[in-house]
C-alpha positions in Angstrom: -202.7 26.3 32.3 -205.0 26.6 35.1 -204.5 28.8 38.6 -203.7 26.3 40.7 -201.0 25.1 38.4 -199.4 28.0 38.2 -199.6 28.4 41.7 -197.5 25.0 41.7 -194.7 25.7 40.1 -193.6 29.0 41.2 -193.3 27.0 44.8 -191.3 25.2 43.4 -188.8 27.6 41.6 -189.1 29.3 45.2 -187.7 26.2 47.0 -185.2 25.1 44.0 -183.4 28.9 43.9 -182.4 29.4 47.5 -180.6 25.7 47.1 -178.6 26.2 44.2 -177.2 29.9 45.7 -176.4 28.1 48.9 -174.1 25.3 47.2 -172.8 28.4 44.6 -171.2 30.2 47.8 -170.6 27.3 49.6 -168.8 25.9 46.6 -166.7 29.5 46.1 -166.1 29.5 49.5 -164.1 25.9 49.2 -162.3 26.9 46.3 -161.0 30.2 47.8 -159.6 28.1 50.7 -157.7 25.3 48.7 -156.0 28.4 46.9 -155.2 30.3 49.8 -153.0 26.8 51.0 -151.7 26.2 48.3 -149.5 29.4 48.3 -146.2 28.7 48.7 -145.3 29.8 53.4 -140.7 31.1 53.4 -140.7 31.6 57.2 -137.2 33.2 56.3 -136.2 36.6 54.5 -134.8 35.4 50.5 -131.0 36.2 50.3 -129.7 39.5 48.3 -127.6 38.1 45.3 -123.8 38.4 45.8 -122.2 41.2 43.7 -119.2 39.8 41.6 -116.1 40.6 42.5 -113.6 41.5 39.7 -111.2 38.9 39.0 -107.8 39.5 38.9 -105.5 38.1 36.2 -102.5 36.8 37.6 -99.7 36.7 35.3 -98.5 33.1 34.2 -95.0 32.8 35.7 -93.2 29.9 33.4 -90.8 28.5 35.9 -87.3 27.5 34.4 -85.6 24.5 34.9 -82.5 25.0 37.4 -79.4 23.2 35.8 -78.0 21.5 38.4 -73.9 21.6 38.7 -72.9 18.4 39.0 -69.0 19.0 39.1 -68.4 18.8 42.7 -70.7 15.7 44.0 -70.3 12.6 44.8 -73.0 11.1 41.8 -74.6 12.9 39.2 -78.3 14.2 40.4 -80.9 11.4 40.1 -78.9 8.4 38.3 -76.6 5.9 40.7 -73.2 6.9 39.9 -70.4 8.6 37.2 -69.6 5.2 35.7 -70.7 1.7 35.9 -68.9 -1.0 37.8 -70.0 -3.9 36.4 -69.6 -4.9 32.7 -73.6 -5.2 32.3 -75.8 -2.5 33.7 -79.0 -0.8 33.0 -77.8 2.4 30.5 -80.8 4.6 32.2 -79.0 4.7 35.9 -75.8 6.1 34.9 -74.9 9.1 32.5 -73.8 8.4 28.7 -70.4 9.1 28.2 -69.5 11.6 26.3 -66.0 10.4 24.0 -63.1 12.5 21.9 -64.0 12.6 18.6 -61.2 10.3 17.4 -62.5 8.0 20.2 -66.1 8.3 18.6 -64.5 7.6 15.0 -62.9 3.7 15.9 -66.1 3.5 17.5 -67.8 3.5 14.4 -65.6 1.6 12.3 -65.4 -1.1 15.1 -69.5 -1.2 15.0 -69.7 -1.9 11.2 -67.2 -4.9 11.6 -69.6 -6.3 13.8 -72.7 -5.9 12.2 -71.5 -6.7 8.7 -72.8 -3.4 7.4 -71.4 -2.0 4.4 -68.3 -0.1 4.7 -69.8 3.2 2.6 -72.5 3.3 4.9 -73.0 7.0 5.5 -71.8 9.0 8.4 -74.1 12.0 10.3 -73.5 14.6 12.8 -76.2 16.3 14.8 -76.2 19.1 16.2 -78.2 20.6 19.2 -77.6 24.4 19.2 -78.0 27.2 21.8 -80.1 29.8 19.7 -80.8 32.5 22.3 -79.8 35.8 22.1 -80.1 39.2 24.4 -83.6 39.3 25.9 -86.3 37.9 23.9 -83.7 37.4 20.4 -82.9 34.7 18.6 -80.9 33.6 16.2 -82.8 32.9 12.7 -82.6 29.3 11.2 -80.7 29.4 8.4 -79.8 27.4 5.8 -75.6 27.2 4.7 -73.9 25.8 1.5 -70.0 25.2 2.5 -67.3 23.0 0.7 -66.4 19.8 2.9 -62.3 19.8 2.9 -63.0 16.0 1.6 -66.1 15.6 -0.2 -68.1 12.3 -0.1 -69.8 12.5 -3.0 -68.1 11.4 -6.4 -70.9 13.6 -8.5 -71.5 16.7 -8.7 -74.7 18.3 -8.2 -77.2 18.8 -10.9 -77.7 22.9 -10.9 -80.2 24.7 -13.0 -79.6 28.7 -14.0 -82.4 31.1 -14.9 -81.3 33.8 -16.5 -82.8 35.5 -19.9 -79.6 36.9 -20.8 -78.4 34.4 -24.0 -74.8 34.9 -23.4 -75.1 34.0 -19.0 -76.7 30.8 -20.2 -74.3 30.2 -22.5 -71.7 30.9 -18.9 -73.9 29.0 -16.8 -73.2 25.8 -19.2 -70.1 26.5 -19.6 -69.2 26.6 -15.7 -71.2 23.5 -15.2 -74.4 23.7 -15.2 -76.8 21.2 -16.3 -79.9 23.4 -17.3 -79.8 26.7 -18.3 -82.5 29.2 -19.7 -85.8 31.4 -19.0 -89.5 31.3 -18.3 -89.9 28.8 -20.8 -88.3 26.2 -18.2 -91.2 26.3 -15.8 -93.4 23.8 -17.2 -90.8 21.2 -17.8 -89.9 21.8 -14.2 -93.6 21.4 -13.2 -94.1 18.3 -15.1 -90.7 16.8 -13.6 -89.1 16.5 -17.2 -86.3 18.9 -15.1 -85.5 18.2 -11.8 -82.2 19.1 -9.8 -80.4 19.8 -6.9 -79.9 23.4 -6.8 -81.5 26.1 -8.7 -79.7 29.5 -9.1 -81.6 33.0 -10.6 -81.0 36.2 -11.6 -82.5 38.8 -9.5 -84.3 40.0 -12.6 -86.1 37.3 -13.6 -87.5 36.3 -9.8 -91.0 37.5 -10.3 -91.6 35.1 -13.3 -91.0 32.1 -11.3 -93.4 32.6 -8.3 -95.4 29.5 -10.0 -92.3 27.1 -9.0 -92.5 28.4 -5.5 -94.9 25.7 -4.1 -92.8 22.5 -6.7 -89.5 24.1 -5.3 -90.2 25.2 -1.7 -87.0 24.9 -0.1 -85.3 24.9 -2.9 -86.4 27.5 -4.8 -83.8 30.6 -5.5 -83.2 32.5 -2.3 -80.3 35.7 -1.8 -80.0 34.3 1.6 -79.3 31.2 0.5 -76.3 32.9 -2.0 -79.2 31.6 -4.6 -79.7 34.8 -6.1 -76.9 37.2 -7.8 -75.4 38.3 -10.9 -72.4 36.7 -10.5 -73.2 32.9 -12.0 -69.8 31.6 -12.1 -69.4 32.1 -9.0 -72.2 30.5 -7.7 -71.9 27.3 -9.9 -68.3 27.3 -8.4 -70.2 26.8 -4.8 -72.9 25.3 -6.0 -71.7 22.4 -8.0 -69.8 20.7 -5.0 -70.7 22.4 -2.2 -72.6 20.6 0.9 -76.0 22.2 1.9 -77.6 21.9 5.3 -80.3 23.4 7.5 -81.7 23.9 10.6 -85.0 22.5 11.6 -86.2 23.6 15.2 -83.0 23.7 17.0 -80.9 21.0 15.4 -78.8 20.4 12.8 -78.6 16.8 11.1 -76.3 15.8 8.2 -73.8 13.9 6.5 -70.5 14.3 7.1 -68.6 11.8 5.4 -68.6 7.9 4.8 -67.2 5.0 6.9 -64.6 3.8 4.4 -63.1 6.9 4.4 -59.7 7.6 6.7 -60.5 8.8 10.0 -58.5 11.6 9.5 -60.4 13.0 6.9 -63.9 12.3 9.0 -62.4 14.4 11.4 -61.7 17.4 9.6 -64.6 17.5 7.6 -66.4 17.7 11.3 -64.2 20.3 12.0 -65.3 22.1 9.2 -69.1 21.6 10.0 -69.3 22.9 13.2 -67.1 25.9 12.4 -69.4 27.0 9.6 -72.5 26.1 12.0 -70.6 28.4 15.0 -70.4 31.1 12.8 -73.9 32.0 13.0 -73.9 33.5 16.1 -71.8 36.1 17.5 -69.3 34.7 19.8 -69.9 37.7 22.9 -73.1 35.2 23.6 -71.6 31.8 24.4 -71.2 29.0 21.9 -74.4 28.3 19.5 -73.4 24.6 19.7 -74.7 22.8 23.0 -74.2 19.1 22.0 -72.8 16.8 19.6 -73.7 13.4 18.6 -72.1 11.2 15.2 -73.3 7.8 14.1 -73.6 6.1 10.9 -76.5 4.3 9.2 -76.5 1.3 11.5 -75.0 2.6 14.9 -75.9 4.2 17.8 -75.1 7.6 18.0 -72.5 8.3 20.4 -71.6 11.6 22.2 -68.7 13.7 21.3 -66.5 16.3 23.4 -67.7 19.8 21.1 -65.3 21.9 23.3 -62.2 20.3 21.1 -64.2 21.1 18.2 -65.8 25.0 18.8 -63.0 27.5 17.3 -60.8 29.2 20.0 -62.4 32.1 20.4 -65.8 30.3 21.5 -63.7 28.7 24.4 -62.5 31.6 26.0 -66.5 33.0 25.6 
């Protein structure tokens, strides 16, 4: 390469440099600007976060419902009047009337002449019962076997006995009882080769049939049922006619007789009922029995007075 063009091109290189660092600054220059905008301008002081405040825990309050007394006015509260006027009305605007037992019974009879049912069509009572006790206590549902004075049922009930004892089987079948034996009952039982109404035990042999418990729930032997004990003649003798019922929730609903039978008879085997039912709770807090209602198998229930029917000493409670 010669002098002069050497000379050349470091002129140039002196006129390119000074250009580039003038657009390199004037460049930086922009860039710091656009960033310096585009922070985000709060003309106003940010707010201190609100401290939370402890919240209190109010105590449900579960409001009862106010019975209203009825007794002294003019028309029961929300319905039109006591009684209908007319001999068609709407059933929803007045109250249902509430009959004497007797009353209830003709009822009945007079409903199956009219609708052709049979006349052994079955009759039931419910019961609606008062279970409260002092405080927070309650009475326990329970479960009662009772002889009717006037039993509807021309069979007795199919009973089986477990016992392990030769000679209480050989009692058990003698005092009516339709199965009687040990452990070696359970799988018949299971594979429904045995079935009956009642099954009574030993207390001895209880422990050996836990595996019926889930075949036999309600049925399986119980003391307080009167299911368990060591006296089998004595509870075949209950057993084999007697008349089981239960509570469920806070009712009671079974059969108390059928319609062909006198009315006298329907009578005092409801008598009987609700005696055995008020018995279950001591009479110093009120009658267990709150409402009554009898019907058969194609009526309408109808309401019964359960004052005539609660024993004496409930009425004076």
């Amino acid at each position: 390469m010669t002098p002069n063009n050497k000379q050349h091109k470091n002129s140039t290189l002196g006129c390119i440099l000074p250009r580039c660092q003038s657009l390199l600054t004037c460049r930086a220059h922009s860039v710091s600007l656009t960033a310096h905008r585009q922070q985000p301008v709060r003309s106003y002081a940010a707010t201190k976060p609100k401290e939370k405040k402890e919240e209190k825990v109010q105590e449900k309050v579960v409001k009862e419902k106010k019975k209203v007394d009825d007794k002294d006015r003019h028309k029961p509260y929300g319905l039109t009047a006591w009684a209908p006027v007319d001999d068609v009305y709407m059933v929803r605007y007045y109250p249902k009337p509430v009959y004497e037992t007797t009353v209830a019974i003709e009822m009945l009879k007079s409903f199956q002449k009219l609708d052709f049912g049979p006349e052994n069509q079955p009759v039931y009572i419910n019961l609606r019962l008062d279970m409260k006790l002092e405080k927070k206590k309650k009475v326990d549902p329970f479960v009662s076997t009772m002889h009717l004075p006037h039993p509807f049922r021309s069979d007795n009930n199919r009973i089986v006995v477990f016992t392990e004892n030769p000679d209480q089987a050989r009692i058990a079948m003698e005092n009516g009882a339709t199965v009687a034996g040990g452990p070696e009952l359970i799988d018949k039982i299971l594979a429904d080769e045995i079935t009956a109404d009642f099954y009574l035990a030993e207390p001895d042999i209880l422990q050996k049939l836990l595996p019926l418990k889930n075949k036999l729930r309600k049925k399986f032997p119980k003391s307080k049922r009167g299911s368990v004990g060591k006296n089998i003649p004595k509870m075949l003798a209950l057993f084999k006619t007697g008349h089981e019922y239960m509570v469920e929730d806070i009712y009671v609903n079974t059969q108390v007789a059928t319609l062909d039978m006198p009315k006298e008879c329907i009578l005092e085997n409801i008598h009987a009922i609700v005696k055995d039912v008020a018995s279950h709770k001591p009479a110093e807090f009120g009658p267990l029995i709150d409402r009554a209602i009898i019907c058969s198998r194609s009526s309408e229930g109808l309401n019964i007075k359960i004052e005539e029917l609660l024993p004496q000493e409930e009425k004076k409670a």
